[in-house]
Structures are given as C-alpha cells and as structure tokens.
C-alpha positions as semicolon CSV with decimal commas, in nm:
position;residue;x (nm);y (nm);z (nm)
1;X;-0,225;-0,855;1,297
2;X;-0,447;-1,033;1,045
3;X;-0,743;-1,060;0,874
4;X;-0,990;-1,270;0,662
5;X;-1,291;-1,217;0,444
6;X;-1,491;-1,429;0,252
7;X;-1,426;-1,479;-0,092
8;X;-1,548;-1,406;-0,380
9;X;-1,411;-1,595;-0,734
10;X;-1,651;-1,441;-0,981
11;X;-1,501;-1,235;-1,215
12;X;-1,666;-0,836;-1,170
13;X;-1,804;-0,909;-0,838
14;X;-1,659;-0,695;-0,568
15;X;-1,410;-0,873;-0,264
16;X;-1,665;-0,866;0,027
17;X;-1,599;-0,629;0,337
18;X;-1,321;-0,773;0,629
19;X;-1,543;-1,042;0,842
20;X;-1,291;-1,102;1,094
21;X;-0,969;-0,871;1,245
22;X;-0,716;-1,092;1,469
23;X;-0,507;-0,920;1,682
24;X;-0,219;-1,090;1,923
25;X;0,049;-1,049;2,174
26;X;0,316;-1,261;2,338
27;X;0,024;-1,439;2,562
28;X;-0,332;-1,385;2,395
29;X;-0,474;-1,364;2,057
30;X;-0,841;-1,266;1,979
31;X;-1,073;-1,223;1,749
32;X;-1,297;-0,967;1,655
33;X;-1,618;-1,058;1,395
34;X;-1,647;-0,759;1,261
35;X;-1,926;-0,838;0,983
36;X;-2,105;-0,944;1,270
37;X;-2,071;-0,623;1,488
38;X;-2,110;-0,411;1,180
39;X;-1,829;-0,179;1,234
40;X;-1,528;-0,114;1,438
41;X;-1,547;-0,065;1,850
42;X;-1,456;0,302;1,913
43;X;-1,191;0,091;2,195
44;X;-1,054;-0,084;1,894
45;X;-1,013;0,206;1,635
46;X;-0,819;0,387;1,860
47;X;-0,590;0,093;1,930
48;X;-0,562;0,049;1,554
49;X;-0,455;0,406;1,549
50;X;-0,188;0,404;1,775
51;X;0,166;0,394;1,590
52;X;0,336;0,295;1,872
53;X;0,165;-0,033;1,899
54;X;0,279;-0,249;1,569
55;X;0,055;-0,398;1,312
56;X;0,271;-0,698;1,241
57;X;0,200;-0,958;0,966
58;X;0,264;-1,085;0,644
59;X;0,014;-0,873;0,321
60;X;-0,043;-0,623;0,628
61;X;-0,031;-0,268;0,486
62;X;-0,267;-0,452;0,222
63;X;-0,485;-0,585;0,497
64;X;-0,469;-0,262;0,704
65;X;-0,598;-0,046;0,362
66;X;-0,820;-0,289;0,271
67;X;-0,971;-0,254;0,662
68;X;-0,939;0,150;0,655
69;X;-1,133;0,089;0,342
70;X;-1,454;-0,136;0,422
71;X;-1,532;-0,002;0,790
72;X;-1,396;0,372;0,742
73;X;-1,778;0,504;0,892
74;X;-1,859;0,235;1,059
75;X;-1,702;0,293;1,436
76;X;-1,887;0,265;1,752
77;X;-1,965;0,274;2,088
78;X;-1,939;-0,042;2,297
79;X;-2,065;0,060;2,668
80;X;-2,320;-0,158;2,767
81;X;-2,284;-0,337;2,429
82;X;-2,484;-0,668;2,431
83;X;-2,561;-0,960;2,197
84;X;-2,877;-0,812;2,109
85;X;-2,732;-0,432;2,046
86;X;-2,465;-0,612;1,843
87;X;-2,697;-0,775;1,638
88;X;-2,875;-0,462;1,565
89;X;-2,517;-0,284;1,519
90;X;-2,488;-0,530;1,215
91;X;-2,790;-0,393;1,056
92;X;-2,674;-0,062;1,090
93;X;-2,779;0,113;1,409
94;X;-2,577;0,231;1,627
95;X;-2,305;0,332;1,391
96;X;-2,089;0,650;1,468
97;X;-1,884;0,763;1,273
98;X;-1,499;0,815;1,388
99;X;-1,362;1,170;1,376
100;X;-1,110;1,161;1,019
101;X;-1,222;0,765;0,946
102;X;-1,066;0,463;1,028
103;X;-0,678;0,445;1,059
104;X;-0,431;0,141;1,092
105;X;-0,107;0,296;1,177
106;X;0,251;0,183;1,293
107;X;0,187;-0,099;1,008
108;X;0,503;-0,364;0,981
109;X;0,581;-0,621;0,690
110;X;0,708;-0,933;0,806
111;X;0,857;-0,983;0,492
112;X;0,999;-0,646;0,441
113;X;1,185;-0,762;0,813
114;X;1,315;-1,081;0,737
115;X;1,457;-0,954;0,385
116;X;1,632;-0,677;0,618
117;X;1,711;-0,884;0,877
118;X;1,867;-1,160;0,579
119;X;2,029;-0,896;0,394
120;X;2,365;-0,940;0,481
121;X;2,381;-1,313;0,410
122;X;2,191;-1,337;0,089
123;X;2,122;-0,980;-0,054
124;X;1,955;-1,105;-0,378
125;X;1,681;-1,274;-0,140
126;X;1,430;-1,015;-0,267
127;X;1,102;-1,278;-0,288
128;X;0,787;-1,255;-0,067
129;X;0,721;-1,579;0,177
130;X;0,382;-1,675;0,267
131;X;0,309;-1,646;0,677
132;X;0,306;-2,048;0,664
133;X;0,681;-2,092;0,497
134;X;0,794;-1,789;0,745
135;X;0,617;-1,980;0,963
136;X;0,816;-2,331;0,875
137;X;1,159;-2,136;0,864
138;X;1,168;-1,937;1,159
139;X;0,988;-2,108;1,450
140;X;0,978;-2,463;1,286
141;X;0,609;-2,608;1,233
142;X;0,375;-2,628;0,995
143;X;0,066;-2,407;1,007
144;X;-0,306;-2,525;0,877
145;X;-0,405;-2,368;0,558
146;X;-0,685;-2,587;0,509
147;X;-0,838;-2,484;0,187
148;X;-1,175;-2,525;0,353
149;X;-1,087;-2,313;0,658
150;X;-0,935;-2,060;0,465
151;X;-1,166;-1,974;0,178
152;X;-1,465;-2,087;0,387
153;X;-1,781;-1,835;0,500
154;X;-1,590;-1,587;0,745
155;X;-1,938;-1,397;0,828
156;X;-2,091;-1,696;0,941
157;X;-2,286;-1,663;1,286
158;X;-2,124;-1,746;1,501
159;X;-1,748;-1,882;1,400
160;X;-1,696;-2,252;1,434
161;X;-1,386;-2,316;1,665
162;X;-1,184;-2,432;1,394
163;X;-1,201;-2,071;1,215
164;X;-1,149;-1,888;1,562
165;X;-0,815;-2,161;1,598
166;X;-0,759;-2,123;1,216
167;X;-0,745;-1,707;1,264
168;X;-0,600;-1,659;1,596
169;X;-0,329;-1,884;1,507
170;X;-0,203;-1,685;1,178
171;X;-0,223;-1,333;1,402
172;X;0,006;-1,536;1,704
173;X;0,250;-1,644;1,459
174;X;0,331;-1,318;1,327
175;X;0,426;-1,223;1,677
176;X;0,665;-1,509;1,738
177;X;0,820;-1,503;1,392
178;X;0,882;-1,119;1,489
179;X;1,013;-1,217;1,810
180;X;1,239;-1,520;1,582
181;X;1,394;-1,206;1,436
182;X;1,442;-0,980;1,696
183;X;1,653;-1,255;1,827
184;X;1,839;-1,309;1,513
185;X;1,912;-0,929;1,463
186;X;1,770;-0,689;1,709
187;X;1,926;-0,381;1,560
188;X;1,786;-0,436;1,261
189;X;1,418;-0,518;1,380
190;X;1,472;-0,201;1,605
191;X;1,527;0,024;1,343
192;X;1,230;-0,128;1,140
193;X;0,970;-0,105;1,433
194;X;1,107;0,270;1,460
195;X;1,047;0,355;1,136
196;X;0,638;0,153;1,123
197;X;0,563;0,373;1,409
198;X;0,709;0,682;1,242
199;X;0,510;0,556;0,952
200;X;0,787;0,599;0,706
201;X;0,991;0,292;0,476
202;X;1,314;0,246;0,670
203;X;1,584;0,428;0,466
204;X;1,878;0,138;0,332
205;X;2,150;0,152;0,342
206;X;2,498;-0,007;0,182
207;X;2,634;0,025;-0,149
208;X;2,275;-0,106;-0,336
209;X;2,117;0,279;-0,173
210;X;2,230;0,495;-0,426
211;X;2,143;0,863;-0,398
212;X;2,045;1,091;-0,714
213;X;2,191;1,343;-0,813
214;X;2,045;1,679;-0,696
215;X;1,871;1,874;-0,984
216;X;1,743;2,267;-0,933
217;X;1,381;2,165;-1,069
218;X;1,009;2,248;-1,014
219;X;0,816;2,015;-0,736
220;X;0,391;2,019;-0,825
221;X;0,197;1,985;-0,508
222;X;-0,012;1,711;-0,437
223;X;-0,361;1,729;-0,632
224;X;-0,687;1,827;-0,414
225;X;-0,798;1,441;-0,415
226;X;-0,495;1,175;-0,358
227;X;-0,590;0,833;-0,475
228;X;-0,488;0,559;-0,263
229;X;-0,222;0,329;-0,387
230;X;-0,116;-0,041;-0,280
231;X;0,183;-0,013;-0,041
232;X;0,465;-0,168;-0,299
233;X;0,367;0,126;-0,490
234;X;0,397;0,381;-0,229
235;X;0,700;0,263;-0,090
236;X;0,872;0,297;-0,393
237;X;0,705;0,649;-0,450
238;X;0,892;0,683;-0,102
239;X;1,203;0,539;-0,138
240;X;1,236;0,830;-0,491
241;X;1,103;1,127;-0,400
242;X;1,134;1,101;-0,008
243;X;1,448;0,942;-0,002
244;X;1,602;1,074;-0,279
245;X;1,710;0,685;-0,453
246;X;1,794;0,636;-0,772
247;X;1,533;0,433;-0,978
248;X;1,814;0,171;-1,037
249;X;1,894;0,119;-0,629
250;X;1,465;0,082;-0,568
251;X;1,474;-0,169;-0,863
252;X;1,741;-0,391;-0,689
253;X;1,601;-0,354;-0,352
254;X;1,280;-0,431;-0,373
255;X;1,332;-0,719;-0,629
256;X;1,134;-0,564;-0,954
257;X;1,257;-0,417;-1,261
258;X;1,371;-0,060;-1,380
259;X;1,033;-0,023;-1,616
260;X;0,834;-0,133;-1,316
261;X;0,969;0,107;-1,120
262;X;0,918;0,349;-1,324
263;X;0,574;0,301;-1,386
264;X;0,488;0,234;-0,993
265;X;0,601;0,627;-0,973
266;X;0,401;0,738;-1,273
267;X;0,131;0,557;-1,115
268;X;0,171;0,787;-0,811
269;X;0,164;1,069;-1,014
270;X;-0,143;0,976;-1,209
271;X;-0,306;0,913;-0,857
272;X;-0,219;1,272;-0,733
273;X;0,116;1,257;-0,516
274;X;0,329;1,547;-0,525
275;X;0,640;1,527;-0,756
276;X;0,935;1,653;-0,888
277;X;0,958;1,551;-1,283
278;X;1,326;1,674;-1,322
279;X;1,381;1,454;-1,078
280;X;1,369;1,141;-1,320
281;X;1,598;1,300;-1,600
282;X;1,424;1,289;-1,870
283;X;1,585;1,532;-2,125
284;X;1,419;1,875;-2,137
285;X;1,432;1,845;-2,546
286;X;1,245;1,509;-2,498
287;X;1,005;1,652;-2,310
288;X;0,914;1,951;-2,512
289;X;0,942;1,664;-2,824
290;X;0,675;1,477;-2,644
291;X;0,457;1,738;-2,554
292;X;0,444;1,902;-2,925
293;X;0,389;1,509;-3,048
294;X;0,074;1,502;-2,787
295;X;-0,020;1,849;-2,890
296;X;0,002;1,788;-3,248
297;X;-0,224;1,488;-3,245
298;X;-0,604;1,475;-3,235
299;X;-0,822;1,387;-2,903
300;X;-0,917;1,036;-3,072
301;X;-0,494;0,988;-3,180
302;X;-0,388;1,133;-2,825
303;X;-0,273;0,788;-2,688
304;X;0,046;0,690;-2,531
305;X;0,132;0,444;-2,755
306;X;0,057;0,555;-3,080
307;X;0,268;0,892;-2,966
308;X;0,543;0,682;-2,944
309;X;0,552;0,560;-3,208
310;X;0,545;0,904;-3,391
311;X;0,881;0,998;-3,192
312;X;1,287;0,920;-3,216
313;X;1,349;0,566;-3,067
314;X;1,557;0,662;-2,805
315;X;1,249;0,841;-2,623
316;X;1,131;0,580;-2,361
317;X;0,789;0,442;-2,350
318;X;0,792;0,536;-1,996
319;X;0,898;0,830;-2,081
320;X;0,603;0,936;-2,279
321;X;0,381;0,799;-2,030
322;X;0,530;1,005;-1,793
323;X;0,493;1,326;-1,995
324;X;0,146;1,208;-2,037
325;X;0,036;1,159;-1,709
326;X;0,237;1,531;-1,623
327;X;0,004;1,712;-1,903
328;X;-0,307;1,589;-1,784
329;X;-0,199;1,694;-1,420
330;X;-0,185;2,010;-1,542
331;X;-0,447;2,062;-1,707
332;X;-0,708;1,939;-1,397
333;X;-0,457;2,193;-1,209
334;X;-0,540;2,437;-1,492
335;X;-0,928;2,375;-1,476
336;X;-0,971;2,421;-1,139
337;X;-0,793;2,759;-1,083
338;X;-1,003;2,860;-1,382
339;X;-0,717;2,917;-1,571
340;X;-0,788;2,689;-1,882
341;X;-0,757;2,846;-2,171
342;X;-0,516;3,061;-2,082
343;X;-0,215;2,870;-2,159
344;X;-0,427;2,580;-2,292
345;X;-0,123;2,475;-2,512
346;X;0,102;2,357;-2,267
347;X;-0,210;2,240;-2,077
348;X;-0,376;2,017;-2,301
349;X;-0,464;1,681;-2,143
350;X;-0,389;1,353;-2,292
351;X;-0,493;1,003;-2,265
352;X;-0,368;0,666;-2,178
C-alpha cells in the first residue's frame, strides 16, 4: 500500500490531492491514477474499507489519512467506465458520493512491525527506516529513489513507465519485506496483522509496558466535532487512555520523550478525544492553583506561558497546558448546553 502526489515546496501553498494509490500482493501490483479518474472507484473504496485485507507500508496510516482526506466525496461508479467517462470523471461528473466517506482500514506500519518483530534483540531500536533501507535490510537490494521520479509530476497524463515501475515497485516491496518478517517471527507479525484489522495499536508487552495506577476519577466524553490527529499522536492517545500505560512506558516505547508525550495527549484533548484528567496525576491543589492563576488573569494575560510563570516552580509547564486545554473544553461544553454563565467561573476558557 502506497501512494504519491506531486509536490509542492512553496511555503503556504497547500500539499496537492493523492495522484496515484498502488496497491500489491504476492504476484501483482497496480496502479490506480486517481487525479486522473477524479475520485475513488466505488470497487476500490470498498476494498480500502475492508479491515481484513492489510494496508501495509512504510508512512501508511499517514498516507491512508491523507487519502481519506483528499477523495472523501469523490467515489464512483465504474460500470461501463471508459477513457472518455474517465476523463469527464476528472472534471467532476460522475462523482457519487460514498455512504459515511472514504475509509482506509486494517492500516499496518512496517516500521511499527519490524521494531516488534526486533524487539527482543535490540529493544532501544526505537528509529523509523525509510521503505528503501527496510528495503536494503530485509530482502537485500537497493530500490530507485530517483529524485526525479520521486518528486516528479504524479498527475501527468498518462504516467511514463518509469513512474508506473517507480510506484508499483515501492507498494510490492512492502509486501515482501512483510513476508521477510513473517518469516523471521510469525507470532509476532500475527498478532500485529490481528490487531490492524481490529484497528487497534497492539498492546506490549514485557517489563517496558507499565500499567497506571487505577484512580476513581471523572472521564469527559468526546466533544461533538473530533479533530483528526496524525497516527503517532493517536497511538499514544491509545496506548494511555485505552491501554491504561504509564506516560513513562509510551515514552520508551515509542522512542520520544516524557514532555512529548505529554503534549501528544494534550493535543488529543485539545482536538476533542474523550479523557480522563485524573488519569495523568496532576495534584488536585495544582489544579485548582492553576485554574484560580487562569481565572485571576485578564483575556489579553490568559496565556499558558505567562501563567506559569505566575505559579510555584514545581507546577509543570505541561501541566498548565493541560489545565488549559481542560478549561476551554469546558467551557465549549458549557456553551453549547446553554449553560454558560451559570458556573462561568470554573468555566472560563483560556488561551494558548
């Protein structure tokens, strides 16, 4: 699973839409020109939805958002599809929109698999490999990343053969470095695919999974709108409140520090995931500190930093930030119930 776009290296323009998807098995890889269709097959959106038939690659949950993304309304009908119809699906006729949108499911990192399949030799191995060094260290050749080729015009019409090789060749590899690590450890890719097609992180375990403690707290629902978040941040959103990790285990697993962590979960909760905040342990008297020091300041002095800075050192910046994001959670909570005003104290929204 793989796919390519072309380009763009100005600085405020917007990444252009997916050109190309490549999709291969054990014997055939193709390659769908999706800019030049002008949306997603109604055939191939529901293949792309199945969890039970893995999304392998190396960026894909990045690749499979940024997909669900650019051609979410854009899925049609193919019978009877010709050149001609195709041509006119790319100006936009034609276009049907798919019940719910466009979903990749049952979405596997290579990476993810060979740090889990590696884990027991070198557990500190926590760095990403591109698809051409995974490439290189699994099956043992080289693979073209001709700058050209790469970063080249993938909605050109039609491909030349050396971007069809170029593409279909990336998607294939993924397959047969899988297949490299099946071989190595087939438990562990077992348990992987299982958990892709379940679409949830695979749960780790050893001594680095360390649980948390339980705490009798308060869990806020998930807001109305959920923003969408990269998948390094929602797998450590995961691996917390799902799993039930300390932020200390997630740090050392997926190779990052505490702070970022932290702030990968606060991110989550600015975005509108449910949460727990007794769940990170931040001292009730810190809280209530940070929420008078917030409360106490004007709108233009109501910034994380300079509320800091107003409170004992041993209060976190994260922390605050935390606190922050919590308040103004509750106060969208609070204005769409109607109920602002009404306890507008503890309400009171902050900024960043």
């Amino acid at each position: 699973f793989d796919t390519e776009w072309l380009a763009t290296f100005q600085r405020g323009v917007a990444q252009r839409p997916v050109a190309t998807l490549q999709l291969a098995s054990a014997h055939v890889a193709i390659v769908f020109h999706l800019s030049r269709l002008g949306g997603v097959p109604q055939p191939l959106a529901a293949l792309l939805g199945r969890s039970d038939i893995l999304k392998v690659g190396v960026g894909a949950e990045g690749d499979a958002r940024k997909l669900e993304r650019d051609w979410r309304k854009c899925s049609f009908s193919v019978a009877g599809l010709s050149l001609e119809a195709a041509e006119a699906a790319s100006s936009g006729m034609h276009r049907e929109e798919a019940s719910g949108g466009l979903r990749v499911l049952g979405v596997l990192e290579l990476n993810e698999v060979v740090q889990s399949v590696l884990a027991g030799a070198t557990p500190l191995a926590r760095s990403k490999s591109s698809l051409a060094d995974l490439c290189l260290d699994w099956l043992g050749h080289s693979l073209d990343k001709t700058h050209e080729i790469r970063c080249g015009n993938w909605e050109a019409v039609p491909l030349s053969e050396a971007q069809l090789r170029y593409a279909a060749t990336d998607a294939y590899a993924g397959v047969r470095i899988l297949a490299a690590l099946h071989a190595r450890s087939p438990g562990t890719v077992a348990k992987m695919a299982v958990a892709a097609a379940e679409g949830r992180p695979l749960i780790p375990e050893g001594p680095q999974a360390r649980k948390r403690p339980a705490r009798d707290s308060e869990t806020f629902l998930a807001a109305p709108s959920v923003a969408d978040l990269p998948p390094a941040k929602r797998t450590v959103y995961r691996l917390f409140f799902e799993n039930g990790l300390t932020l200390e285990s997630i740090a050392e697993l997926r190779g990052i520090q505490v702070a970022t962590a932290m702030n990968y979960l606060v991110d989550a909760i600015a975005a509108g995931y449910a949460y727990d905040l007794g769940a990170f342990g931040v001292p009730e008297a810190d809280c209530e500190a940070i929420t008078a020091a917030f409360q106490a300041a004007g709108p233009s002095e109501r910034r994380v930093t300079a509320t800091k800075e107003a409170l004992p050192e041993h209060i976190s910046y994260a922390s605050v930030r935390l606190v922050a994001v919590h308040l103004e959670r509750q106060a969208a909570e609070a204005v769409a119930t109607g109920q602002w005003g009404s306890d507008a104290g503890a309400k009171d929204s902050t900024g960043s």
